[in-house]
Phi, psi and omega in degrees: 000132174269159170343300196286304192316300215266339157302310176283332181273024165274310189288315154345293197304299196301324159253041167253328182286333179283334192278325178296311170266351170282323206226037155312283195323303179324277196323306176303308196288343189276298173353304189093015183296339206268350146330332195236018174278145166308312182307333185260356164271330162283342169287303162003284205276335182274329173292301174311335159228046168260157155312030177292300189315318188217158219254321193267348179220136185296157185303328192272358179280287183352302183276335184285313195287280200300355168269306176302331184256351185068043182265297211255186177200121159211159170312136203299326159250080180269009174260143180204141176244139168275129138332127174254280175180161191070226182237049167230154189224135194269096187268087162307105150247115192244134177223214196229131165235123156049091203333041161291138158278168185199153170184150174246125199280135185204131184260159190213145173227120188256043165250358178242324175091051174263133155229136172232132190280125172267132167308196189260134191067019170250133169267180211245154178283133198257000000 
Protein backbone atom coordinates (compact mmCIF):
# COMPACT_ATOMS: atom_id res chain seq x y z
CA UNK A 1 0.00 0.00 0.00
CA UNK A 2 1.63 3.60 -0.63
CA UNK A 3 2.13 6.31 1.09
CA UNK A 4 -1.15 7.99 -0.39
CA UNK A 5 -3.48 5.02 -0.19
CA UNK A 6 -3.22 4.61 3.99
CA UNK A 7 -3.60 8.81 4.35
CA UNK A 8 -6.78 8.63 2.59
CA UNK A 9 -7.97 5.22 4.41
CA UNK A 10 -6.45 6.93 7.91
CA UNK A 11 -8.78 10.32 6.87
CA UNK A 12 -11.91 7.58 6.34
CA UNK A 13 -11.43 5.72 9.05
CA UNK A 14 -10.92 9.25 10.81
CA UNK A 15 -14.32 10.43 9.60
CA UNK A 16 -16.40 7.70 10.06
CA UNK A 17 -15.31 7.57 13.56
CA UNK A 18 -16.45 11.24 14.12
CA UNK A 19 -19.63 10.90 12.05
CA UNK A 20 -20.45 7.96 14.76
CA UNK A 21 -19.41 9.65 17.72
CA UNK A 22 -21.54 13.10 15.98
CA UNK A 23 -25.03 10.56 15.93
CA UNK A 24 -24.34 7.88 19.11
CA UNK A 25 -27.48 9.18 20.83
CA UNK A 26 -29.41 8.54 17.15
CA UNK A 27 -27.38 5.51 16.44
CA UNK A 28 -27.84 3.71 20.21
CA UNK A 29 -31.87 4.07 20.04
CA UNK A 30 -32.40 2.83 16.17
CA UNK A 31 -29.98 -0.48 17.47
CA UNK A 32 -31.80 -1.06 20.06
CA UNK A 33 -28.54 -0.98 22.12
CA UNK A 34 -30.49 1.18 25.38
CA UNK A 35 -32.55 -2.06 25.67
CA UNK A 36 -30.06 -3.79 27.38
CA UNK A 37 -28.85 -1.10 30.16
CA UNK A 38 -29.06 -2.56 33.60
CA UNK A 39 -31.24 0.63 34.70
CA UNK A 40 -33.82 -0.04 32.57
CA UNK A 41 -33.98 -3.90 33.17
CA UNK A 42 -34.37 -3.24 36.67
CA UNK A 43 -37.10 -0.73 36.34
CA UNK A 44 -38.71 -3.26 34.08
CA UNK A 45 -38.36 -6.00 36.62
CA UNK A 46 -38.83 -3.64 39.84
CA UNK A 47 -42.53 -2.65 38.28
CA UNK A 48 -43.56 -6.27 37.74
CA UNK A 49 -43.35 -7.22 40.75
CA UNK A 50 -44.52 -4.50 42.64
CA UNK A 51 -48.65 -4.88 44.26
CA UNK A 52 -49.69 -1.64 42.60
CA UNK A 53 -52.81 -3.12 40.58
CA UNK A 54 -54.04 -5.42 43.42
CA UNK A 55 -52.86 -5.11 46.91
CA UNK A 56 -52.63 -9.47 46.85
CA UNK A 57 -50.87 -9.87 43.71
CA UNK A 58 -47.50 -8.69 41.76
CA UNK A 59 -48.43 -6.61 38.56
CA UNK A 60 -47.42 -9.13 35.82
CA UNK A 61 -49.52 -12.23 37.93
CA UNK A 62 -52.53 -9.11 37.73
CA UNK A 63 -52.03 -9.43 33.55
CA UNK A 64 -51.14 -13.09 33.30
CA UNK A 65 -54.38 -13.95 35.06
CA UNK A 66 -56.53 -11.09 32.83
CA UNK A 67 -54.57 -12.54 29.66
CA UNK A 68 -55.33 -15.85 30.52
CA UNK A 69 -59.35 -15.22 31.55
CA UNK A 70 -59.11 -13.55 27.88
CA UNK A 71 -60.01 -9.95 29.65
CA UNK A 72 -57.09 -8.64 27.92
CA UNK A 73 -54.82 -9.21 24.56
CA UNK A 74 -50.71 -8.69 24.81
CA UNK A 75 -47.98 -8.54 23.10
CA UNK A 76 -45.06 -11.22 23.49
CA UNK A 77 -43.02 -8.43 25.49
CA UNK A 78 -45.40 -5.73 26.65
CA UNK A 79 -43.32 -4.00 29.09
CA UNK A 80 -41.11 -1.27 28.12
CA UNK A 81 -38.90 1.66 30.08
CA UNK A 82 -37.75 5.18 28.99
CA UNK A 83 -35.21 6.81 30.89
CA UNK A 84 -36.34 10.25 32.87
CA UNK A 85 -33.06 11.17 34.54
CA UNK A 86 -30.75 9.63 36.91
CA UNK A 87 -31.85 6.41 38.09
CA UNK A 88 -35.90 7.03 37.56
CA UNK A 89 -37.40 5.57 34.95
CA UNK A 90 -41.02 5.68 32.85
CA UNK A 91 -42.07 2.04 32.91
CA UNK A 92 -45.15 1.24 30.26
CA UNK A 93 -47.51 -2.13 29.64
CA UNK A 94 -49.49 -1.85 27.21
CA UNK A 95 -52.24 -4.24 25.93
CA UNK A 96 -55.82 -4.55 24.33
CA UNK A 97 -59.08 -4.62 26.08
CA UNK A 98 -62.06 -5.43 24.06
CA UNK A 99 -60.12 -3.99 21.22
CA UNK A 100 -59.15 -0.84 22.80
CA UNK A 101 -55.24 -0.30 23.53
CA UNK A 102 -55.00 0.53 27.07
CA UNK A 103 -51.68 0.33 29.32
CA UNK A 104 -50.31 1.35 32.80
CA UNK A 105 -47.69 3.91 33.52
CA UNK A 106 -45.44 3.47 36.55
CA UNK A 107 -42.25 6.12 37.35
CA UNK A 108 -39.72 3.83 38.87
CA UNK A 109 -36.37 5.04 41.13
CA UNK A 110 -34.60 2.24 40.75
CA UNK A 111 -31.79 3.18 43.49
CA UNK A 112 -34.90 3.32 46.14
CA UNK A 113 -36.82 0.43 44.51
CA UNK A 114 -40.41 3.07 44.32
CA UNK A 115 -42.61 2.18 42.19
CA UNK A 116 -45.48 4.65 41.80
CA UNK A 117 -48.66 3.95 39.29
CA UNK A 118 -49.19 7.34 37.32
CA UNK A 119 -52.85 7.85 36.44
CA UNK A 120 -54.23 7.93 32.96
CA UNK A 121 -53.13 11.16 31.73
CA UNK A 122 -50.43 12.45 34.63
CA UNK A 123 -47.24 13.08 33.78
CA UNK A 124 -44.17 11.95 36.11
CA UNK A 125 -42.74 15.07 38.03
CA UNK A 126 -39.90 16.37 36.59
Amino acid sequence: MERKDKLILLLMLSGAGYAAFANWDTMRTKLGLDDLAPGRLKAIDLAKKDMTLDRTLANWLVLHERRRNKEIEMEEEPWDATRLEGNRFLVVVRFTERGQPHGYRFEVNTASGGVTRLEDGARPPR
